[in-house]
N, CA, C and O atoms as a CHARMM CRD file, in Angstrom:
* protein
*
  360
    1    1 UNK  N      3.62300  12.10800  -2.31200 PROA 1      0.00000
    2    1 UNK  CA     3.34600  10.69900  -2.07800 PROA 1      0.00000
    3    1 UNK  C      4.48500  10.04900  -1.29200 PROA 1      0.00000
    4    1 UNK  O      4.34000   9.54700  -0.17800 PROA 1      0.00000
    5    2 UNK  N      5.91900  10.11800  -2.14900 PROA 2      0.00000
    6    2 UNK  CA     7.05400   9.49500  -0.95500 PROA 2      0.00000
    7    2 UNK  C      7.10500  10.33900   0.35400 PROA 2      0.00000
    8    2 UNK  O      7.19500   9.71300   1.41000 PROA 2      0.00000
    9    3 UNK  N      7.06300  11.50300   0.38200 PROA 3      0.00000
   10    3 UNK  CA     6.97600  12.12600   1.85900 PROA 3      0.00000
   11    3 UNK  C      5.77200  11.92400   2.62800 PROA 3      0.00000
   12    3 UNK  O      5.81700  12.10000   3.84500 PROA 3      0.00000
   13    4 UNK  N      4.51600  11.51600   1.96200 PROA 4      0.00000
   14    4 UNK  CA     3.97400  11.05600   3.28000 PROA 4      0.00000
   15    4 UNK  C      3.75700   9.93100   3.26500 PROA 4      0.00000
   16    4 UNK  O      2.76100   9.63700   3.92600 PROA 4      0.00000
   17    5 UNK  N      4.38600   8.89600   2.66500 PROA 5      0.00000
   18    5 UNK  CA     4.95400   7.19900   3.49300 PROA 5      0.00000
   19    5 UNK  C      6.13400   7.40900   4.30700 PROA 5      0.00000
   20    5 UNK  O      6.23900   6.84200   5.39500 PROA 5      0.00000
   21    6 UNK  N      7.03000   8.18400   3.85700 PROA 6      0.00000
   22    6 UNK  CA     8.04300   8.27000   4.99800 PROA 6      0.00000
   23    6 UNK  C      7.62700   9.16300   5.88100 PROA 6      0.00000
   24    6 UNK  O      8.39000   9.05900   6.84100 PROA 6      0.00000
   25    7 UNK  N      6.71300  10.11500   6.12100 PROA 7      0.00000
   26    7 UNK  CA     6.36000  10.25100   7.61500 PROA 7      0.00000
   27    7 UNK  C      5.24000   9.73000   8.21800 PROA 7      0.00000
   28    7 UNK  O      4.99500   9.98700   9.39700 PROA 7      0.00000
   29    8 UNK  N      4.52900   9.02500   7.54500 PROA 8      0.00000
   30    8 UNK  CA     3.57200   8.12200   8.34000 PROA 8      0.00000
   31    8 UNK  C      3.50300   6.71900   8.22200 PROA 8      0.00000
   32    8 UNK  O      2.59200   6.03700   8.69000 PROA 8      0.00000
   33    9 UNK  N      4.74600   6.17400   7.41500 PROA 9      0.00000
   34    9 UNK  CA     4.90500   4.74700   7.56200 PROA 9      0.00000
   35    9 UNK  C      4.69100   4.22300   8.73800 PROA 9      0.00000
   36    9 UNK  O      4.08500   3.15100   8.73400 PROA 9      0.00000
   37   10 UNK  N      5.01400   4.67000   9.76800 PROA 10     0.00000
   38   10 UNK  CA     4.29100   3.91500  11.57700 PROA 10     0.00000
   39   10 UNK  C      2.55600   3.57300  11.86300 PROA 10     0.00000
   40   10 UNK  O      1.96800   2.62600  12.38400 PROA 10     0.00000
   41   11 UNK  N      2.22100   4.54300  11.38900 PROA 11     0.00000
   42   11 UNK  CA     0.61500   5.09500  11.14700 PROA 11     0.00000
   43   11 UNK  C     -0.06200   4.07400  10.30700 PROA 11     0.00000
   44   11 UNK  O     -1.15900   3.66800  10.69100 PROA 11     0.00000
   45   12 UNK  N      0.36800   3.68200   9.38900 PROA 12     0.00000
   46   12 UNK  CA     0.34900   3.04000   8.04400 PROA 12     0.00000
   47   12 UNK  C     -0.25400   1.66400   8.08400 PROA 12     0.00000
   48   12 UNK  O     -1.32000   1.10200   7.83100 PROA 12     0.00000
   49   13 UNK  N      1.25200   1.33300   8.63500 PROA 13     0.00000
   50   13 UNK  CA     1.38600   0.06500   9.53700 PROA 13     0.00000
   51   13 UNK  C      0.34300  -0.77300  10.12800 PROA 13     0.00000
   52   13 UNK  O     -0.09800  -1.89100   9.86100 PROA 13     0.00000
   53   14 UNK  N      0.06600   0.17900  11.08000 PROA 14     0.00000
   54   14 UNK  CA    -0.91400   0.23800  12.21500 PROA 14     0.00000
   55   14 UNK  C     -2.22100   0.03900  11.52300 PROA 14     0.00000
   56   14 UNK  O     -2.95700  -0.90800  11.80100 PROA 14     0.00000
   57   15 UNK  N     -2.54600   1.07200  10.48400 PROA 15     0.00000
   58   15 UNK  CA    -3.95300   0.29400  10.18300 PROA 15     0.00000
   59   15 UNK  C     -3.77800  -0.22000   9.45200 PROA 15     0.00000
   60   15 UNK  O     -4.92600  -0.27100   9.01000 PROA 15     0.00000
   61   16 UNK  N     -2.87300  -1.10600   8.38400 PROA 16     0.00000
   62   16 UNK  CA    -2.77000  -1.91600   7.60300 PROA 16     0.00000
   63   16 UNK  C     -3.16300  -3.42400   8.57400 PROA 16     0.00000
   64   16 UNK  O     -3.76400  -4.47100   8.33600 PROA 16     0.00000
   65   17 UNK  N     -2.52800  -2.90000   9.62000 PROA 17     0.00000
   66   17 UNK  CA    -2.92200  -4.28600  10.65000 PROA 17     0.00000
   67   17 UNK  C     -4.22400  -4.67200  11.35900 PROA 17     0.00000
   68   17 UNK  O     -4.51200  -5.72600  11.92700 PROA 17     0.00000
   69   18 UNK  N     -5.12800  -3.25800  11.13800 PROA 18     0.00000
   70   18 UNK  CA    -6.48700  -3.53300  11.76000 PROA 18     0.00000
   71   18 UNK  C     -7.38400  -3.52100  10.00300 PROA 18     0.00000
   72   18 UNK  O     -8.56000  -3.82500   9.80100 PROA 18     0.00000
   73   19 UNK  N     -6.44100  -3.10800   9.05800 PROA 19     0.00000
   74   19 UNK  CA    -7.17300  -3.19300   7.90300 PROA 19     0.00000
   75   19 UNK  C     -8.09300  -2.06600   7.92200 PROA 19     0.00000
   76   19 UNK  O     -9.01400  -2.15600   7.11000 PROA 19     0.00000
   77   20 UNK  N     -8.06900  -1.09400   8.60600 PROA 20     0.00000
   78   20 UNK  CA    -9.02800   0.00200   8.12200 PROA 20     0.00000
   79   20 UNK  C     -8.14500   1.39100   9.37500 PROA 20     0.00000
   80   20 UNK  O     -7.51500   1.19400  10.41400 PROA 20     0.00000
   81   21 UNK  N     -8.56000   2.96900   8.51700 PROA 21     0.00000
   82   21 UNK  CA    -8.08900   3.70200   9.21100 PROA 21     0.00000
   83   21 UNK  C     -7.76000   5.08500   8.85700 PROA 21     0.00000
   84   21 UNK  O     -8.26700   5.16800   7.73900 PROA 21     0.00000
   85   22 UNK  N     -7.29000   6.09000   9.07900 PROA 22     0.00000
   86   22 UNK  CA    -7.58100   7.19500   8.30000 PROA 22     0.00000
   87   22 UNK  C     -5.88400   7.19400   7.27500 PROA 22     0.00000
   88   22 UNK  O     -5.96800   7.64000   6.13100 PROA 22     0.00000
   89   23 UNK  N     -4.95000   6.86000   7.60200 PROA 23     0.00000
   90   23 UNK  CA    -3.73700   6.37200   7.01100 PROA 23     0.00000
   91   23 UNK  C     -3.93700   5.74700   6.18400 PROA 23     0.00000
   92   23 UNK  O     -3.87100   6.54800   5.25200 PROA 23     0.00000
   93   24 UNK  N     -4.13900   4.88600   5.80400 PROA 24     0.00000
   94   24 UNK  CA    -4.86800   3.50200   4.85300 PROA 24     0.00000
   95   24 UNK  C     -5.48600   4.14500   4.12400 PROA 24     0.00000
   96   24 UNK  O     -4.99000   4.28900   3.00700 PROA 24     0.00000
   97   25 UNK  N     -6.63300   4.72000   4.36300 PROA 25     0.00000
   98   25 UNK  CA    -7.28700   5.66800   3.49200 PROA 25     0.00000
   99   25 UNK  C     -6.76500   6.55400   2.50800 PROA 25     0.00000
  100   25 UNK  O     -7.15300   6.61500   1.34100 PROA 25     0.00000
  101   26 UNK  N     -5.52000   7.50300   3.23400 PROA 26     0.00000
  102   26 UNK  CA    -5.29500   8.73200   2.89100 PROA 26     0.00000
  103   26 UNK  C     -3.76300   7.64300   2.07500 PROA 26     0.00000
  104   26 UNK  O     -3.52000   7.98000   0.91600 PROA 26     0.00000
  105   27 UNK  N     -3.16900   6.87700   2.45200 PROA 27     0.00000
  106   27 UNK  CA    -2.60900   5.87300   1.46200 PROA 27     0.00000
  107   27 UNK  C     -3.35600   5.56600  -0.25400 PROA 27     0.00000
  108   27 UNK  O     -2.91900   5.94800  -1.33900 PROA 27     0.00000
  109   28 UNK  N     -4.22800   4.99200  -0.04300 PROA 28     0.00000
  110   28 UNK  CA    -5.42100   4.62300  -0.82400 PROA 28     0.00000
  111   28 UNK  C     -5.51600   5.95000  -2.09900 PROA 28     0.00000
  112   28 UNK  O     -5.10300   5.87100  -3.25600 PROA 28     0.00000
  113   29 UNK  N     -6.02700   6.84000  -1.59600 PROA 29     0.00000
  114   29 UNK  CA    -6.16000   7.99200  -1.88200 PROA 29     0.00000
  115   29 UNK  C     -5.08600   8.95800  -2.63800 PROA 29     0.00000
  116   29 UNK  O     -5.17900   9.75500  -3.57100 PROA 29     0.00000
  117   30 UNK  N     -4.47100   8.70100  -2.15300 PROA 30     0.00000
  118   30 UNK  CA    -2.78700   8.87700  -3.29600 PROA 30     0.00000
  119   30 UNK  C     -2.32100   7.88500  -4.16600 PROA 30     0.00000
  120   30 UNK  O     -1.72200   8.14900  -5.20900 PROA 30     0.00000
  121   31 UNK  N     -2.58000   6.73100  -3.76700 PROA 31     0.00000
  122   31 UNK  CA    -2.76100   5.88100  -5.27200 PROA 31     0.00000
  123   31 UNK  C     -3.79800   6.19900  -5.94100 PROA 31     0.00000
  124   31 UNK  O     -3.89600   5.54800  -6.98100 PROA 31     0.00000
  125   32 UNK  N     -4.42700   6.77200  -5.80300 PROA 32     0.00000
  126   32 UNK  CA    -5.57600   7.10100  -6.64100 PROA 32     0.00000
  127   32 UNK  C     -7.00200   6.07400  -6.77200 PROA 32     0.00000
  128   32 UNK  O     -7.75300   6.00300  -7.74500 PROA 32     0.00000
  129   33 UNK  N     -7.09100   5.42100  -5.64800 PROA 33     0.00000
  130   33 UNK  CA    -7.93900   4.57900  -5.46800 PROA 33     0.00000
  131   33 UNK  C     -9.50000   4.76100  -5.79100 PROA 33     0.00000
  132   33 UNK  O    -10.01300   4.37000  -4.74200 PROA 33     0.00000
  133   34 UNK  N    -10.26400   5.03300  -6.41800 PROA 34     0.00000
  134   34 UNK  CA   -11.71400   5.33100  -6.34700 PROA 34     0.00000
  135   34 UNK  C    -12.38400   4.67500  -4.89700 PROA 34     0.00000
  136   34 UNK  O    -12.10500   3.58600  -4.39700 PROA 34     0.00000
  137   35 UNK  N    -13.22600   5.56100  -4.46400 PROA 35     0.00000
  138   35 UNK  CA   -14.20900   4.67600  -3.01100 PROA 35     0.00000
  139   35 UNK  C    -15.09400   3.35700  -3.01300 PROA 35     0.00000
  140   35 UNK  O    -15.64900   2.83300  -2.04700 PROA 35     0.00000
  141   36 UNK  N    -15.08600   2.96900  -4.28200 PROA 36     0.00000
  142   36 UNK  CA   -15.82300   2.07900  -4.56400 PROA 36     0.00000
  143   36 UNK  C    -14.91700   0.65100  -4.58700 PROA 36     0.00000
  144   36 UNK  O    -15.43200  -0.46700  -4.60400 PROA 36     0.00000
  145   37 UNK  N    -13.35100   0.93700  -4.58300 PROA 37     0.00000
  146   37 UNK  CA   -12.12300  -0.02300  -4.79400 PROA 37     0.00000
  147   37 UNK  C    -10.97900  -0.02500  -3.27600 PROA 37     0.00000
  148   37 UNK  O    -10.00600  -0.70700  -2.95600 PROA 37     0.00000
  149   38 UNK  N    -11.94500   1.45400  -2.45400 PROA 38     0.00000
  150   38 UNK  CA   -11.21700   0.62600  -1.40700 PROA 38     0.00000
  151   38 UNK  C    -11.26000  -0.15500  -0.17600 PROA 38     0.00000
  152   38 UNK  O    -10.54100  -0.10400   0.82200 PROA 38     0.00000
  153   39 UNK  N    -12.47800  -1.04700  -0.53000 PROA 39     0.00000
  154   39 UNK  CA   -12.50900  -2.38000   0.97300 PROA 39     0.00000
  155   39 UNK  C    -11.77100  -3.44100   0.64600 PROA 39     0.00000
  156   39 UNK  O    -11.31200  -4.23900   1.46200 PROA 39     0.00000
  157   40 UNK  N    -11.57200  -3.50600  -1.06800 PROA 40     0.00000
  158   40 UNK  CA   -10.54400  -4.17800  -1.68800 PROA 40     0.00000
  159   40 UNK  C     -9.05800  -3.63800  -1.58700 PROA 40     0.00000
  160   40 UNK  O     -8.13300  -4.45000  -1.61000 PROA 40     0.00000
  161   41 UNK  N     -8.86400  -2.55000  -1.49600 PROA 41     0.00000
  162   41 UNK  CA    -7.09400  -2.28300  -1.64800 PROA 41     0.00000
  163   41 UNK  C     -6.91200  -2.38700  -0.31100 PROA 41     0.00000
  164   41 UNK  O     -5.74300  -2.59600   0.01300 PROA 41     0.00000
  165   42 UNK  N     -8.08700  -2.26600   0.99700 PROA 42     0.00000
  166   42 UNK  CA    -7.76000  -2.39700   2.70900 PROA 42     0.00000
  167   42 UNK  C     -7.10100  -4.07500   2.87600 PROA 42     0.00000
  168   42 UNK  O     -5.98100  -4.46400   3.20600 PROA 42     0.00000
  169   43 UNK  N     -8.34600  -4.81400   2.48800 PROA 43     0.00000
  170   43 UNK  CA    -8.11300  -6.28900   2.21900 PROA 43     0.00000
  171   43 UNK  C     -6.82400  -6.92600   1.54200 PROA 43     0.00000
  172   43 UNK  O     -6.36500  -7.99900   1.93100 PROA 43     0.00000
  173   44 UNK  N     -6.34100  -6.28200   0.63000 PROA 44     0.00000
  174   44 UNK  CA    -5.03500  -6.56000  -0.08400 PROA 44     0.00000
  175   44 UNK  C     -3.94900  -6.54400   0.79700 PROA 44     0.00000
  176   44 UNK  O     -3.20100  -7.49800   1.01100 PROA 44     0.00000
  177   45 UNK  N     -3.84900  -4.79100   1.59500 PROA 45     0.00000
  178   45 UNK  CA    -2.60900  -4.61400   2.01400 PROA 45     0.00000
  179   45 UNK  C     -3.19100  -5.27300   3.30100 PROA 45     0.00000
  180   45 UNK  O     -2.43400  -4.73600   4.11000 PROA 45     0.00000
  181   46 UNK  N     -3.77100  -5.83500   3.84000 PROA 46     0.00000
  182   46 UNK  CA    -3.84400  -6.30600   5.40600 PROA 46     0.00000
  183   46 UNK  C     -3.64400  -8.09500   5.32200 PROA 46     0.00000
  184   46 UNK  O     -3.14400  -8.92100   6.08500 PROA 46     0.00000
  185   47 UNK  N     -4.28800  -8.16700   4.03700 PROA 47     0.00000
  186   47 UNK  CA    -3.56900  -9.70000   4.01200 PROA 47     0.00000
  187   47 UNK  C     -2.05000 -10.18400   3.34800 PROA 47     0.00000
  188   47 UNK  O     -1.64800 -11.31900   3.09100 PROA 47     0.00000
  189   48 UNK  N     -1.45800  -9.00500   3.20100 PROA 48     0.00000
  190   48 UNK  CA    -0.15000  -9.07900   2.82000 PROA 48     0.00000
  191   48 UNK  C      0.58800  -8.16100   3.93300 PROA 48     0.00000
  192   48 UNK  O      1.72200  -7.86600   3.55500 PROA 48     0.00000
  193   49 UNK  N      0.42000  -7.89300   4.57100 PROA 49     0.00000
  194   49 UNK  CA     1.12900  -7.35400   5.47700 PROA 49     0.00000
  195   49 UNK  C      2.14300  -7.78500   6.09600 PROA 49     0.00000
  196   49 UNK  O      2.92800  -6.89900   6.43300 PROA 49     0.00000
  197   50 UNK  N      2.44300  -8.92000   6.39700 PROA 50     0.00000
  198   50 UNK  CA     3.85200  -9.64600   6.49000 PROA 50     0.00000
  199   50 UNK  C      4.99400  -9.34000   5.40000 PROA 50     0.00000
  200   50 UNK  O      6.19800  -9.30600   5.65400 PROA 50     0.00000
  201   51 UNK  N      4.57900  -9.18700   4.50900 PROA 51     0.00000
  202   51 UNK  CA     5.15000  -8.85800   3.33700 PROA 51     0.00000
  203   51 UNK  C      5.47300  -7.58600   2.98900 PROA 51     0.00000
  204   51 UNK  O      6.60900  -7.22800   2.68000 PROA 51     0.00000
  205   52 UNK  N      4.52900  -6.90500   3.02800 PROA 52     0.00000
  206   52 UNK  CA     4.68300  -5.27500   3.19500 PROA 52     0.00000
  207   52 UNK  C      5.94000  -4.40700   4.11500 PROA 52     0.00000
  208   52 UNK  O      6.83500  -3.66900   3.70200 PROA 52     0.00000
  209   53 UNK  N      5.54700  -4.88600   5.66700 PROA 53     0.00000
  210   53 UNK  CA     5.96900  -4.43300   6.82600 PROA 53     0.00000
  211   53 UNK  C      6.85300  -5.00600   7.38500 PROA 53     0.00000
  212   53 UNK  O      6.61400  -5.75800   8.33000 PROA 53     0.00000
  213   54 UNK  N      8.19800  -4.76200   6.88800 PROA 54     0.00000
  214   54 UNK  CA     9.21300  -6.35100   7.42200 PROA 54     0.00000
  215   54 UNK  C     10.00800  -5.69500   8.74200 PROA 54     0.00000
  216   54 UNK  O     10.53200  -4.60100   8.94900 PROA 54     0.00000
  217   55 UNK  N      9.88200  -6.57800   9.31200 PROA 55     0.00000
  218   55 UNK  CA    10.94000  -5.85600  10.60100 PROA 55     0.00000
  219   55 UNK  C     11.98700  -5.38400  10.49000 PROA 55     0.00000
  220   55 UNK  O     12.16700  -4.41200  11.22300 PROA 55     0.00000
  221   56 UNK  N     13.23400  -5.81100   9.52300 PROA 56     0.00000
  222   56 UNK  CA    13.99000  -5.71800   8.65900 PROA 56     0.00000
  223   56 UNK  C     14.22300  -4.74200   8.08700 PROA 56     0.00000
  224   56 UNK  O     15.38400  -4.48500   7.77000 PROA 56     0.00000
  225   57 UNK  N     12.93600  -3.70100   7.70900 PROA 57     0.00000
  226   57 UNK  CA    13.11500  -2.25700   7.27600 PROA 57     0.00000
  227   57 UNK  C     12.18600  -1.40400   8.01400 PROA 57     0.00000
  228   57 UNK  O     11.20600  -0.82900   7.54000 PROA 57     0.00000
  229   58 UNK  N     12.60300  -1.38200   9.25000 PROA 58     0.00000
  230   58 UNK  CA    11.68800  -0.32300  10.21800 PROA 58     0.00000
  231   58 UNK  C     11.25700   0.89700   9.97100 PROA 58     0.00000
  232   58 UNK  O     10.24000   1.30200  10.53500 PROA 58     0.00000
  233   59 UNK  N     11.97000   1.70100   9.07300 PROA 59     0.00000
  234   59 UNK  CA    11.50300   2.64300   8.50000 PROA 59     0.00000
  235   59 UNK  C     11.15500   2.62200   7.10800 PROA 59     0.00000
  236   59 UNK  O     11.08800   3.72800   6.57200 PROA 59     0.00000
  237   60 UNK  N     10.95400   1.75800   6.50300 PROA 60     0.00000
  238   60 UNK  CA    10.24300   1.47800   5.30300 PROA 60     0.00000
  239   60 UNK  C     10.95800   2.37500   3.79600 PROA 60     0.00000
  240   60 UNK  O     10.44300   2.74300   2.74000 PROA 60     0.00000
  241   61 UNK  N     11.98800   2.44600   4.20700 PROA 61     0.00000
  242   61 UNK  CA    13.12300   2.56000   3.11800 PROA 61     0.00000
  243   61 UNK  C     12.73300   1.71300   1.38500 PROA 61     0.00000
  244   61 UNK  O     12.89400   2.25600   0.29300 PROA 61     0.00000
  245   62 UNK  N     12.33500   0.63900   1.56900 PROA 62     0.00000
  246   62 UNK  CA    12.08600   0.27100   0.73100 PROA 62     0.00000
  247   62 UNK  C     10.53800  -0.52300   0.31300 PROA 62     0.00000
  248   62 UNK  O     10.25200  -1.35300  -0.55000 PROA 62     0.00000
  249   63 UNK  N      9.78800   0.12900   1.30500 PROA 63     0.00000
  250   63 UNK  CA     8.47700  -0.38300   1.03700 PROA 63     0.00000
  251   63 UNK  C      7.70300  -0.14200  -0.24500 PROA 63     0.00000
  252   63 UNK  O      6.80900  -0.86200  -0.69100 PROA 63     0.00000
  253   64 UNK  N      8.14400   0.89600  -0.73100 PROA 64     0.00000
  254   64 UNK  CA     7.31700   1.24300  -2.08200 PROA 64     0.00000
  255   64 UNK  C      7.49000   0.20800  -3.07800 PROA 64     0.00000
  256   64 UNK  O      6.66900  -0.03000  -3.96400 PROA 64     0.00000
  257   65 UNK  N      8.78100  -0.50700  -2.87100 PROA 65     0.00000
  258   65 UNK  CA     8.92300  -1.56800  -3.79200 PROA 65     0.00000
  259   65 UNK  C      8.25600  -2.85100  -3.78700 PROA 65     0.00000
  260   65 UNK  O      8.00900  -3.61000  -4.72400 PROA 65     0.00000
  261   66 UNK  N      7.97100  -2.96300  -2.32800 PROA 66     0.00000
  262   66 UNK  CA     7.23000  -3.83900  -1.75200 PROA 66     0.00000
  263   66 UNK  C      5.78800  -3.88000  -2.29900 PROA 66     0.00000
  264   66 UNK  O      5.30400  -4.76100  -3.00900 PROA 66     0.00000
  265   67 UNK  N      5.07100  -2.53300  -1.73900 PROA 67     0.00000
  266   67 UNK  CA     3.76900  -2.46700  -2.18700 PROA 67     0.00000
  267   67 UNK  C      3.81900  -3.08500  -3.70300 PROA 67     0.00000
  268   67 UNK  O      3.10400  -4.03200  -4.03000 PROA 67     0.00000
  269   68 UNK  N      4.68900  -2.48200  -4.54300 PROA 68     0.00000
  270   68 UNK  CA     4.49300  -2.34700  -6.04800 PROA 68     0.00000
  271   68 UNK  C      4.49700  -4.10700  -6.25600 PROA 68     0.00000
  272   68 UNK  O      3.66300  -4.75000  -6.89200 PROA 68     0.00000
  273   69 UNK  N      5.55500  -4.58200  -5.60200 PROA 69     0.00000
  274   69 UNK  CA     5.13900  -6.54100  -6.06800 PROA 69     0.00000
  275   69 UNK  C      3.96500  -6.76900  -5.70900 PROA 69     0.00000
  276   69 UNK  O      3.13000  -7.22100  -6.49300 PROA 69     0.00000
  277   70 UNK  N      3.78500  -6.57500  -4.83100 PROA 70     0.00000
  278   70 UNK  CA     2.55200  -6.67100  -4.13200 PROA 70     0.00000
  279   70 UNK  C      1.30900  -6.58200  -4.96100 PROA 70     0.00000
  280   70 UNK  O      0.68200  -7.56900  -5.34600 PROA 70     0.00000
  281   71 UNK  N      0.94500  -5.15600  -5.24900 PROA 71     0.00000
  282   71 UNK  CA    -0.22100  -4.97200  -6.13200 PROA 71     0.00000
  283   71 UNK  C     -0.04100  -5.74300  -7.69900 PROA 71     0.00000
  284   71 UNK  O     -1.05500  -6.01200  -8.34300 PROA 71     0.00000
  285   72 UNK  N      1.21600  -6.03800  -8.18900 PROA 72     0.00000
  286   72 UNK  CA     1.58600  -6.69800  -9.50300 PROA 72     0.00000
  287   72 UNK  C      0.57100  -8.12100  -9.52900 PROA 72     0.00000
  288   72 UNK  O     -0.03400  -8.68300 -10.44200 PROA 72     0.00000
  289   73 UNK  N      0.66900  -8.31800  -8.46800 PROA 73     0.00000
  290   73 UNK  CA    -0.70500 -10.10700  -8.23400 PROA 73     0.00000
  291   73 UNK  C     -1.82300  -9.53800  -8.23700 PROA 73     0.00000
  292   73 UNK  O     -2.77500 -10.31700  -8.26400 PROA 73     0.00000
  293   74 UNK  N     -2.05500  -8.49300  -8.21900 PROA 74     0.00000
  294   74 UNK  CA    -3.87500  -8.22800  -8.22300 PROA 74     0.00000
  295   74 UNK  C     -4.01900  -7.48600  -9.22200 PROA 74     0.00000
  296   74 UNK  O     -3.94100  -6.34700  -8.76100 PROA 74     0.00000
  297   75 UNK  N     -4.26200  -7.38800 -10.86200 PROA 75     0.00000
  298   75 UNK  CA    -4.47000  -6.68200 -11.51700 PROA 75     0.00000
  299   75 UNK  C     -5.57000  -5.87500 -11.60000 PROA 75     0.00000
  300   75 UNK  O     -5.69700  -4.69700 -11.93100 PROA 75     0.00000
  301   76 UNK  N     -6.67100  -7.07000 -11.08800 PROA 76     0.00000
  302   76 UNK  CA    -8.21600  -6.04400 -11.69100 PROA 76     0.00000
  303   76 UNK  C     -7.66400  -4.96500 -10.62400 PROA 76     0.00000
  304   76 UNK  O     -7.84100  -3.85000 -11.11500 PROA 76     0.00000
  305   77 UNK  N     -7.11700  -4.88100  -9.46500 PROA 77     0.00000
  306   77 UNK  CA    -6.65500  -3.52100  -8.31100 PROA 77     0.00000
  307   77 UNK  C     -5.89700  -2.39300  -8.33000 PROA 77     0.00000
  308   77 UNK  O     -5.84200  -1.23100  -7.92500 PROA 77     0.00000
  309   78 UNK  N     -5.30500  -3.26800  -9.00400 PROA 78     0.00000
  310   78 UNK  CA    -3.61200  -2.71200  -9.81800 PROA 78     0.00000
  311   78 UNK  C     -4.53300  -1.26600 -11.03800 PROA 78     0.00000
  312   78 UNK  O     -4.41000  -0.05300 -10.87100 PROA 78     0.00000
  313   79 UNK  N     -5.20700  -1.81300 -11.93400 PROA 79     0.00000
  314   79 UNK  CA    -5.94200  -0.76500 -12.80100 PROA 79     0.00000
  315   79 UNK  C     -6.80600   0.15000 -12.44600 PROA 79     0.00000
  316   79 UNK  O     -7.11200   1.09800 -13.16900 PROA 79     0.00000
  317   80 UNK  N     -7.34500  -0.09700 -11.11600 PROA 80     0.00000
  318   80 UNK  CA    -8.45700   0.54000 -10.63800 PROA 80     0.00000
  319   80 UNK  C     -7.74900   1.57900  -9.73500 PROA 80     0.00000
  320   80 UNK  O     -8.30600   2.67200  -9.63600 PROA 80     0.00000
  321   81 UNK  N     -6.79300   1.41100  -9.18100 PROA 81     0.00000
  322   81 UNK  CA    -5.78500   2.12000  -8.22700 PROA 81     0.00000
  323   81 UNK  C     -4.50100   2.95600  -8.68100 PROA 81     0.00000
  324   81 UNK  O     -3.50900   2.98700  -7.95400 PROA 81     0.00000
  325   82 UNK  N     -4.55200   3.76500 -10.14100 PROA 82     0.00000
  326   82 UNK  CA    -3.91600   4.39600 -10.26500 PROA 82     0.00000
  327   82 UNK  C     -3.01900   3.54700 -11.50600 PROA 82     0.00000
  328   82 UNK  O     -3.37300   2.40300 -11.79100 PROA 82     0.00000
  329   83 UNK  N     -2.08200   4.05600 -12.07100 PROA 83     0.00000
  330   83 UNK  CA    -0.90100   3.78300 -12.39900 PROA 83     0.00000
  331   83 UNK  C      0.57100   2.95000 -12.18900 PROA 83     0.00000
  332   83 UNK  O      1.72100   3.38100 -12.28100 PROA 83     0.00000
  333   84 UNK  N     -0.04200   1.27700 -11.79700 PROA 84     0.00000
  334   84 UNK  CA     0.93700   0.47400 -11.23800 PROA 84     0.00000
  335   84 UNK  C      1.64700   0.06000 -12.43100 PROA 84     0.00000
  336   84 UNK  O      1.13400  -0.64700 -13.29900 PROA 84     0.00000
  337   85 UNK  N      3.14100   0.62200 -12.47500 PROA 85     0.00000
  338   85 UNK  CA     3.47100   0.01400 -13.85300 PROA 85     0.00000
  339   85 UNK  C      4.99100  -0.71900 -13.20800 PROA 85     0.00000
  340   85 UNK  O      5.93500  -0.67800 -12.41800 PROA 85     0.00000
  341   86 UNK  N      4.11400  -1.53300 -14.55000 PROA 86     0.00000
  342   86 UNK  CA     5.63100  -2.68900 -14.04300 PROA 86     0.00000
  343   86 UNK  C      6.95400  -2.46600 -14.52400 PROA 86     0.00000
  344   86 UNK  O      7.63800  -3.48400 -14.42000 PROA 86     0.00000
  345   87 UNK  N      7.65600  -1.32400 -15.09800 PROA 87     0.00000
  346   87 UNK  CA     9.20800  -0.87800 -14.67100 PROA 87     0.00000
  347   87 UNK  C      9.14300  -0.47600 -13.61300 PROA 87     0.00000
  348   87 UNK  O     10.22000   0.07400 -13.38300 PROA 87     0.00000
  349   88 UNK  N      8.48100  -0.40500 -12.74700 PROA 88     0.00000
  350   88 UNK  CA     8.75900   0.33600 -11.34000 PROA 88     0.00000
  351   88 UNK  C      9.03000  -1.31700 -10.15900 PROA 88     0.00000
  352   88 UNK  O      9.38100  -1.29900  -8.97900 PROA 88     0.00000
  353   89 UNK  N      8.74400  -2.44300 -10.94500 PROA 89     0.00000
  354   89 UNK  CA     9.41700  -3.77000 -10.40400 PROA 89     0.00000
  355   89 UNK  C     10.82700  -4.23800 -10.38400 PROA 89     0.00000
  356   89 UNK  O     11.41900  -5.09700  -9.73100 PROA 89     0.00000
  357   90 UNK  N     11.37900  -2.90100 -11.85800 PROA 90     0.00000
  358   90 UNK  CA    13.00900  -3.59000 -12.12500 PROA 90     0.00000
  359   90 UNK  C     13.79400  -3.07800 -11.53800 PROA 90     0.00000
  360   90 UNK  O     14.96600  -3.44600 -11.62200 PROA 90     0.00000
């Protein structure tokens, strides 16, 4: 899972910004997303994407932490998508 955000964090990006894509997917999919939960987890990370994708960390060094606040505001998503637990916020 961390090795393939750090080699396709660029990829990622990219369709996080068109909101759909085979990255996004295969993202999705390692959280453990069911198919039925992900036009909702596309929608999440594409309307947070400012947030996600900061210029600031071009290689996404610390995006996982990001995602994780991130999904912490959407619970019904948060449960449906795997194992978001909140020590992984501290």
């Amino acid at each position: 899972y961390t090795y393939f955000i750090q080699q396709s964090y660029h990829q990622i990006a990219e369709n996080a910004a068109r909101g759909e894509g085979e990255y996004l997917e295969a993202f999705a999919h390692f959280r453990g997303c069911p198919s039925e939960s992900l036009s909702s987890f596309k929608v999440v990370i594409r309307s947070n994407y400012q947030k996600l994708f900061l210029e600031t960390d071009p290689l996404g060094k610390s995006f996982q932490q990001r995602f994780e606040e991130v999904m912490h505001r959407y619970p019904m998503l948060r449960q449906k998508c795997g194992a978001f637990s909140d020590s992984s916020l501290s």
